[in-house]
N, C-alpha and C positions, 0 to 999 in steps of 0.2 A: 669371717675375718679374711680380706685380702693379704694376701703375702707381701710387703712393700719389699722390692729391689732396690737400694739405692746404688748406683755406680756414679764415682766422684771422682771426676775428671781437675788433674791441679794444673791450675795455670790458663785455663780458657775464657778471653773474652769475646766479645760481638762489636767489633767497628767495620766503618762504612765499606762496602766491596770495592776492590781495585788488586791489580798486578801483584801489589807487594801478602796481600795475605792468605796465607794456602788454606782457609777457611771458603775463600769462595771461587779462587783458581782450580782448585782438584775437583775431581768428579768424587765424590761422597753424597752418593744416593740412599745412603741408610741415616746419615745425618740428618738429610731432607728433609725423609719422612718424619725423622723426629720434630722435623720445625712444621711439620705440616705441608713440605711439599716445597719448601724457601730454602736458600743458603743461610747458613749461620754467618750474618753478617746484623749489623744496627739497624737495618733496613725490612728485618724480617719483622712483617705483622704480626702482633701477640694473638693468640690462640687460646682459644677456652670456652672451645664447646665438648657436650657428650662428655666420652671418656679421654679428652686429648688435652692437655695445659700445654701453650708454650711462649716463652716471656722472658723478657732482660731483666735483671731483678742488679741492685745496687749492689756494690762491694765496697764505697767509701765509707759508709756510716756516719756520715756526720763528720769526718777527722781530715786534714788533709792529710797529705802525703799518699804513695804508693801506696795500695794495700799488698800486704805481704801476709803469707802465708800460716806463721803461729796464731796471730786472732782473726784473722779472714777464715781458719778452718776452726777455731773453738768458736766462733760464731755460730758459724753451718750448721756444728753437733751441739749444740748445746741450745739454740736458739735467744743466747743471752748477749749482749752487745758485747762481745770481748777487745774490743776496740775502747771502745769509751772506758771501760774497767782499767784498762794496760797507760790509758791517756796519750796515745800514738797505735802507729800499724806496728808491729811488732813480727819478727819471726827471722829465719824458720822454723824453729822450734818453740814451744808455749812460753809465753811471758807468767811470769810468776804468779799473777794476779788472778791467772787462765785455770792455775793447774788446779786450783780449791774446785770451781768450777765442773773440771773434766773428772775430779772424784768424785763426785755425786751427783751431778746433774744434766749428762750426757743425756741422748737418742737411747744410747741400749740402757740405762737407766728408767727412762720413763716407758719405755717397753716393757720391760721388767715389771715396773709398777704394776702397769694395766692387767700383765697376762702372768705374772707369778715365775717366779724366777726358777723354780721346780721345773717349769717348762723348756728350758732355756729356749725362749722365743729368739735368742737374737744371736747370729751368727756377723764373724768377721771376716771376710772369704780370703784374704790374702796370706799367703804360705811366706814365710822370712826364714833365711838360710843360718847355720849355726850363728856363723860369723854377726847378725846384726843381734842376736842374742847375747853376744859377747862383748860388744860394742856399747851399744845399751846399757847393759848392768855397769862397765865396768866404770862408765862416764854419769850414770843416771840422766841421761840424756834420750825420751822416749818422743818420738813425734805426736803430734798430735792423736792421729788416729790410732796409734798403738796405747797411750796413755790414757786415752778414750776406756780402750778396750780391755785394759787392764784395773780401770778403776770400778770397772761393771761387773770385773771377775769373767767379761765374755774370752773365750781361749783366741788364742793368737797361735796360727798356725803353723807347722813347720812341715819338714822335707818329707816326714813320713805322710803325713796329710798332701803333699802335693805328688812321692809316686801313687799315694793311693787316689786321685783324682777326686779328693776333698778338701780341695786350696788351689787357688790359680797365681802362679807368679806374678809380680808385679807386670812386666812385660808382654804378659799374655802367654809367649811363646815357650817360655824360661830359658831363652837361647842367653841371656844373664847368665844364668848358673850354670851352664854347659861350657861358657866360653870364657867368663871372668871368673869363676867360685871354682869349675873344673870339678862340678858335679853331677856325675852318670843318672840328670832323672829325664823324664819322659817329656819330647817335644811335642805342644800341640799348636795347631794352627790356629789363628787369631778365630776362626770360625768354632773351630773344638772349641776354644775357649769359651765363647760366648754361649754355645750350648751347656757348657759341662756348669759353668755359672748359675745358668736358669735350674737347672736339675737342682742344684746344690740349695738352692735360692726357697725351695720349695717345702722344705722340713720345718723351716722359718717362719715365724710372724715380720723379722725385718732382716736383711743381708745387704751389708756394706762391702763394696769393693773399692777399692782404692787404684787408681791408675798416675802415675806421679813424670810419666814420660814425657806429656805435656808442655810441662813446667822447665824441664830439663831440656828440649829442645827449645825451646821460647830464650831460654838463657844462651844458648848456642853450644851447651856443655855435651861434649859425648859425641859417636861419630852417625848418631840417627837425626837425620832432615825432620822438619817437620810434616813433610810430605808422606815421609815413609813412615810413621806415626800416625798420620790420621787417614792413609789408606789399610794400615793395621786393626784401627779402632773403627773404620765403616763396614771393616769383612766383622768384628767380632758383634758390633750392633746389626747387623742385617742378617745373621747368624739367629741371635737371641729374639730376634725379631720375628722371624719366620715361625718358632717354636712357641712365642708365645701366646698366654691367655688374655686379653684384656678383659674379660667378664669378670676374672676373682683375681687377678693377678698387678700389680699396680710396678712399671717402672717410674723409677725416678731419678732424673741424672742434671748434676748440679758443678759450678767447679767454685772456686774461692777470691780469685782474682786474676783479670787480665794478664797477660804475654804472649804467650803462642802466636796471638792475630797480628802480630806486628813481629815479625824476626830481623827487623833493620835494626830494634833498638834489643840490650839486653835484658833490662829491666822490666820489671812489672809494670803495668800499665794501668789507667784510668776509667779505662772501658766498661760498661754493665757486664753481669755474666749472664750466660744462659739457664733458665731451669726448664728443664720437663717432666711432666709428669705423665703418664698413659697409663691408662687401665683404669681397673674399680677404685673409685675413691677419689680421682684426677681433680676434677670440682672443689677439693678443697684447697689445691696451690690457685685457683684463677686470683685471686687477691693478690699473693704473696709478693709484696716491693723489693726485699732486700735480704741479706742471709739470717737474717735474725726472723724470716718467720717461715723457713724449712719445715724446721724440727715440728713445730706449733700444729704444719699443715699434716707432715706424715702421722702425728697423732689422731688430726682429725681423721685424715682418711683409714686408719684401722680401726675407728667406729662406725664406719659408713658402711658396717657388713658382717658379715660372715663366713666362714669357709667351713664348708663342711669336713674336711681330711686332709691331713699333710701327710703324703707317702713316704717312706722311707727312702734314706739317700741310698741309692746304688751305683757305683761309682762308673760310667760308660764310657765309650770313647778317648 
């Protein structure tokens, strides 16, 4: 069994290269390689040979309107049209329709199925500070990927798992919780992070990380460019890159809906998104159109093999 990685990028899409989009202005050579060698722009040739997928896959569904965030990611994890379900885009938090859905029928769900729940195949790798615990419960208000991962019974990480270097902040760096929460945990560079991920990633049948900065620069919210974001995000991919296996190890990086490629406008945008796929198993996204067949594909690719051993996490770096 391959290990699938997923890292879910919110807020990224693929429109045509020019001035205004720091997808094909910046130098992100770890990006590249993920496209095979292209900028992540519309223009980038789809990819799918060997072990390598890479492809613009749809985020309207059939609806108009913007795709936003609550059924553009219960689509993703769930592989069920949560668009059409909601009968508009919906978000950013789960549309009602969504949340039946995301308690039974999620990714770590059908992981579960396959590999026995006894095993816990499936980790959430993001660490969340008291405070969004507090939050949360007191509004019942859980994001997607957390309601996901709550409904799977998979744990949802906190501060002790992220000083013990078993949870990555949202930011990578956790300069968040150092600087806004004004909590003494341990800084690592977008590079540690991406190592300390893969390590983490490896006890697993599947590992979801959530990256939501994206999204948040794309809206113009907060005082991080989108520049200094996805020169954060090419050190933590060419990091994870260097370290990895592609013979048993399968990444896969996907996001929910365009923004970021355009920072003129603040809204979500129109634009296909990108998926990748690399490693053992890759072969099974080369089809995949739209976000409703993710979920379908990382199934298929944790039949396409076998892994001998998951070593035990040791927490490094």
């Amino acid at each position: 069994m391959p290990g699938v990685l997923f890292v879910f990028l919110d807020g990224i899409g693929l429109e045509p290269p020019g001035a205004g989009n720091p997808l094909f202005v910046n130098d992100l050579p770890a990006f590249r390689t993920l496209a095979g060698g292209h900028d992540w722009t519309s223009e980038a040739p789809a990819l799918g040979t060997g072990d390598h997928v890479f492809r613009l896959i749809d985020a309207r569904l059939g609806t108009d309107g913007l795709p936003q965030s609550g059924t553009g990611q219960a689509t993703l994890f769930t592989g069920e049209n949560c668009v059409e379900r909601a009968g508009r885009h919906f978000g950013p938090f789960p549309h009602s329709t969504a949340k039946p859905v995301l308690a039974e029928r999620t990714v770590f769900h059908k992981v579960q199925a396959r590999f026995g729940e006894s095993e816990a195949p499936c980790a959430f790798a993001n660490a969340y500070p008291p405070r969004f615990f507090a939050h949360a419960q007191k509004r019942g208000r859980w994001t997607v990927t957390t309601r996901a991962a709550r409904g799977a019974g998979v744990r949802l990480r906190r501060r002790a798992d992220l000083d013990a270097g078993r949870a990555l902040a949202a930011d990578l760096t956790a300069d968040g919780w150092r600087e806004h929460l004004n909590l003494d945990v341990p800084r690592r560079t977008p590079a540690q992070a991406g190592r300390r991920l893969l390590h983490l990633s490896r006890d697993y049948a599947f590992t979801l990380f959530e990256y939501y900065l994206t999204d948040k620069a794309g809206h113009g919210r907060g005082p991080r460019t989108p520049q200094s974001i996805l020169v954060d995000l090419d050190a933590f991919f060419g990091a994870l890159l260097d370290d990895f296996r592609p013979e048993e190890e399968l990444l896969v990086v996907a996001s929910d809906h365009g923004n970021l490629e355009d920072p003129s406008r603040k809204t979500h945008t129109l634009a296909p998104v990108p998926l990748v796929a690399y490693g053992h198993g890759a072969p099974a996204f080369a089809d995949v159109e739209d976000l409703t067949g993710v979920v379908p594909a990382v199934l298929k690719a944790l039949r396409a093999g076998t892994r001998a051993d998951r070593p035990s996490l040791e927490p490094t770096g």
